[in-house]
C-alpha positions, 0 to 999 in steps of 0.5 A: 478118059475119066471125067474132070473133076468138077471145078470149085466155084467160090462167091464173093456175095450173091446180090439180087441182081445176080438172082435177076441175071440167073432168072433171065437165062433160065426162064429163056432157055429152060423150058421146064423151069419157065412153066413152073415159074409161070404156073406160080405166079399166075397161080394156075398151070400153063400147060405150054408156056412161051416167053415172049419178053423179058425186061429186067430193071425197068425205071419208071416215074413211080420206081423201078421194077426188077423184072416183068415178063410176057408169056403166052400159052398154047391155046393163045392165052397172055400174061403179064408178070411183074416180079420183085426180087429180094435178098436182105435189102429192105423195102423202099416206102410203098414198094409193094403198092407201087408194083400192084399198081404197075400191075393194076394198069396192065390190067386196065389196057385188056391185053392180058388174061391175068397180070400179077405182081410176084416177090420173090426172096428166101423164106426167111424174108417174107414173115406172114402173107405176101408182104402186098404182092399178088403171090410169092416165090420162095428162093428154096422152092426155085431151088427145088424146082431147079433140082427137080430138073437138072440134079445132076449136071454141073450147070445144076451144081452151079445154080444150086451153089448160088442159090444156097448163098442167097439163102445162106445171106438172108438168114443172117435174121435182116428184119427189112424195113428201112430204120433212119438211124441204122441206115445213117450209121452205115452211109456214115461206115461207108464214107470213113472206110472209103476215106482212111481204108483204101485196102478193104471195100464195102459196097455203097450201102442203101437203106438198111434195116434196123437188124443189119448188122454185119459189114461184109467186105470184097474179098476177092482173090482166095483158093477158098470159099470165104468171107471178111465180115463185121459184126457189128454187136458181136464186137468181132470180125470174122474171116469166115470160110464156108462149111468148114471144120474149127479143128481142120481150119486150126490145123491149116493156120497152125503156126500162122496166126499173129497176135489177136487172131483165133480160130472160132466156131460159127454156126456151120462154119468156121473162122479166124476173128479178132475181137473188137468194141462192140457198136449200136449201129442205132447210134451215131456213127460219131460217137463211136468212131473210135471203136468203128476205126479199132474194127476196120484196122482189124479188118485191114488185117486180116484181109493182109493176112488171108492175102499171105497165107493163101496156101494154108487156106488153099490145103482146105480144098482137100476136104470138098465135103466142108466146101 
């Protein structure tokens, strides 16, 4: 009998403590993927690596830390390695001292031949230097290292697609230090859209930096890879599917759109959008309630709308080569 045919794996948003989850496994079961991870981080080959603790989300007194790992090599060798992991999410005040400083009294006990602080996130993310961490790990060269060792497999396609939507995420140009009026216009969003929305959701947010400008809410349920997205200074919200062709999404939804809906190019995608007032999310959130309230109406519909076409979006599956 020939093979299945692969399956369609859809993300609703990939989070860093997605990525965490994903690291746990594979530096536990893939032996290869933990020499390399190893190796990067203590910054000189391992030549047979042992993990021998993993510990993710780790409170303490001076914050918490994402992961930290134990490793031994073959010749009785120890290390200790601490690892930050970011997406898009800005840095906390004295994050990256904070972890050198974990990593400074790791050293201090003399248990460990060499002990590093490590950040991990896309390339876009770290700007110039390690951002006051030891070393960094860029989630394009995991993604390489990934494929260097499973190309073909499913469970590679798998870890890849995760990869790629992580990458894809912090792309959006997030500058990540937390900016006080930005970070109250989005807990402000938050509250009104929690309170008089109750169709859409959007994850509490944390300190936002001052380029955080696109609300992306929960879209679950679709036969297709997409995303329900404010965008805030673009006075748009976008039902956007991934990869996709304008001229192959305008043939899905002929006949279908109702008033204020187009079809619109986006970058290497496509979407349905509805124009809305643009806003400063450096402003209060009061001065522009009505405009925010005209962008989550918007948003109300068309999360109602890809709810009651699901079978024009789902003829998009077709074309596997735009997903």
């Amino acid at each position: 009998m020939p093979p299945d045919p692969p399956p369609d794996v859809h993300f609703g948003g990939i989070y860093e403590r997605d990525i965490d989850l994903l690291l746990v496994v594979e530096l536990a079961a893939n032996r290869n993927f933990l020499a390399w991870f190893a190796s990067t981080c203590i910054g000189q080959p391992l030549a047979s690596p042992t993990l021998r603790r993993v510990n993710r989300g780790i409170p303490s007194p001076d914050g918490e830390t994402d992961m930290r790992l134990e490793v031994d090599d073959h010749d009785g060798s120890r290390f200790c390695i601490y690892v930050e992991n970011k997406i898009a999410a800005a840095f906390q005040p004295r994050q990256a001292e904070r972890y050198t400083e974990r990593a400074a009294r790791e050293r201090a006990q003399g248990t460990w031949c060499k002990v590093a602080a490590v950040l991990i996130a896309p390339q876009s993310y770290f700007g110039d230097g390690n951002r006051g961490f030891d070393r960094r790990i860029s989630y394009e060269d995991m993604l390489s290292a990934f494929r260097r060792g499973d190309s073909e497999s499913r469970r590679g396609e798998v870890i890849a697609a995760i990869f790629e939507s992580a990458i894809r995420k912090a792309h959006e140009g997030y500058d990540p230090i937390v900016d006080e009026p930005v970070t109250a216009f989005w807990a402000d969003y938050w509250t009104l859209c929690s309170a008089e929305f109750e169709a859409l959701h959007v994850p509490k947010p944390g300190g936002r930096p001052a380029k955080s400008g696109f609300v992306r809410f929960t879209l679950p349920g679709l036969p297709i890879r997409a995303t329900l997205i404010h965008k805030l200074a673009h006075g748009a919200v976008d039902l956007q599917i991934a990869a996709s062709d304008p001229a192959v999404l305008q043939q899905a939804v002929s006949g279908r759109l109702t008033e204020g809906m187009r079809v619109v190019k986006c970058g290497k995608s496509a979407a349905i959008r509805m124009e809305v007032p643009v806003l400063n999310a450096g402003r209060p959130l009061k001065d522009q309630e009505h405009a925010v309230r005209q962008g989550l109406v918007a948003a109300q519909a068309l999360k109602a709308w890809a709810a009651s076409n699901t079978d024009a979006l789902g003829t998009l599956a077709r074309f596997p080569k735009l997903q």
